[in-house]
N, C-alpha and C positions, 0 to 999 in steps of 0.2 A: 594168349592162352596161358603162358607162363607166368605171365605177370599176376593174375586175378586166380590161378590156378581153377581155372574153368575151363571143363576137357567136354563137357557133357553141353553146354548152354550157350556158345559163346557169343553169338550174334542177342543174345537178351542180357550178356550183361554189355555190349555195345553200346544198346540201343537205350537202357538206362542210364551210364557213363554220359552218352550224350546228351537226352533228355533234363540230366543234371544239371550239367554244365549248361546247357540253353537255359535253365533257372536260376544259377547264378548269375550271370551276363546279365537278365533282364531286368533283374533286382534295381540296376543303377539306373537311372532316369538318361536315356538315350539324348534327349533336345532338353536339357532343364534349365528354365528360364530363355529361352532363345525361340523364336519364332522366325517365317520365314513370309516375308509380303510378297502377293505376285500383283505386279504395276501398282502402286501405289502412287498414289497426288497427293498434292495440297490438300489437307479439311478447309475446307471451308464451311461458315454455316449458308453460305448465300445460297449457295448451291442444292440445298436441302425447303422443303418449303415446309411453312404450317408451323404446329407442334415443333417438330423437329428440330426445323431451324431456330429457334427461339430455347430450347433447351442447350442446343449445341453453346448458344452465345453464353448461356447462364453457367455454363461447364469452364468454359475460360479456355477450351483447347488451342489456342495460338501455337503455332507453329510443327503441332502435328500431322500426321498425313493418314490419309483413309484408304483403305484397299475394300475390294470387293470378297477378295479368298486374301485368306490367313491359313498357315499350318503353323500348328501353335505347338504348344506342349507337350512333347511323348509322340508327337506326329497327327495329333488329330486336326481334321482339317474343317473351318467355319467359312460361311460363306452367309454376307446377307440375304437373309427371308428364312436362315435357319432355324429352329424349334428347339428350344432347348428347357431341360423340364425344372424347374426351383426345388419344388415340392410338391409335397399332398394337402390338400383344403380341403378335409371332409369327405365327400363322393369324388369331388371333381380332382384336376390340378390343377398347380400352380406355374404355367410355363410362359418363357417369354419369346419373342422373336425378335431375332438381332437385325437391327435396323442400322450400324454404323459399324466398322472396325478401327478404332483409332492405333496409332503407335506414334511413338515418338521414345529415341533414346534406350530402346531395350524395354519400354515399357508397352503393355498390350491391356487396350480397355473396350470393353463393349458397352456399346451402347441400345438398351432394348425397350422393346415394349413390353410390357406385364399384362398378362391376360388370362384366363382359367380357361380349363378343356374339359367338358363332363363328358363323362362313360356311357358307351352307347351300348349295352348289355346286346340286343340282335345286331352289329358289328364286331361288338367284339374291341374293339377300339374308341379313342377320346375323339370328339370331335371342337372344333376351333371353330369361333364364327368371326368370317373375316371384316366382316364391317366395326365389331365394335373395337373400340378404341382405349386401350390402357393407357399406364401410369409411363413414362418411359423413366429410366434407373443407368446407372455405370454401374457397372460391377468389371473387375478383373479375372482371367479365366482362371486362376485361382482362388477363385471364392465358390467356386460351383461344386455342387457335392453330387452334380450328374454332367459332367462336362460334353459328355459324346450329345450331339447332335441327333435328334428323332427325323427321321425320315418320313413327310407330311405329303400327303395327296391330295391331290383339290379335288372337291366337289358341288358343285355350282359353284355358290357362296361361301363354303364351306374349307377346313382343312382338315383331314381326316390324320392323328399319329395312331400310330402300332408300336405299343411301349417294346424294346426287344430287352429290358431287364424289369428287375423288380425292385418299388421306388420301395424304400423303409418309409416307416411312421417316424410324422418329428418328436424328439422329445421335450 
């Protein structure tokens, strides 16, 4: 109270004092560049069938290893069948679904399907139709300008997202 000569308020400049300093703290990048694999194996593309396997070979990944969960950057955690959004395309979006997690060396690459979600206006929500079949892509999870993972529900054939932010327009 002697310090901040706050006689009248003191637990609110506390509580600001603190709230500060937990904004500078988080300013630094907590895990940057560092990821953490849970069980990780050999990539192989054998192991993969279809599409897949046949992209994997054309990628050249020798001697990296694929995990099923990754917590990647800042702590966010991927898992394959996750949903993750590119962009906006009009009405619909642009989202792909990560079908591999590679690493190798301090490096983290995904490997996804590309596919669009149209807006279901009586949902309220985009809907995914699970049959069709995208482009698959690498990108590294520094290339995404929506990194967090969309939480997807199935329905029949279907996967339903509930966007919980708001995507910009590209420019």
């Amino acid at each position: 109270m002697r310090n901040t000569k706050n006689f009248i308020n003191p637990e609110l400049t506390c509580a600001e004092r603190q709230q500060m300093y937990f904004c500078y703290s988080s300013l630094e990048p907590i895990l940057e560049n560092s990821f953490e694999e849970i069980d990780p194996i050999n990539l192989s593309p054998d192991s993969y069938s279809g599409e897949l396997s046949a992209f994997l070979r054309d990628q050249n990944l020798t001697g990296w290893s694929a995990s099923k969960t990754v917590i990647a950057n800042h702590g966010i955690s991927y898992k394959c069948g996750d949903v993750l959004v590119l962009g906006r395309n009009g009405p619909s979006l642009a989202v792909a679904i990560l079908k591999v997690l590679a690493s190798k060396d301090n490096q983290l690459k995904f490997i996804l399907e590309t596919t669009s979600a149209l807006f279901i206006p009586a949902h309220g929500c985009y809907e995914i139709d699970i049959d069709s079949t995208g482009i698959l892509i690498q990108l590294s999870p520094e290339s995404f300008k929506y990194p967090v993972p969309q939480p997807a529900y199935s329905k029949g054939k279907k996967m339903l997202i509930s966007l919980k932010h708001t995507i910009l327009e590209d420019e």
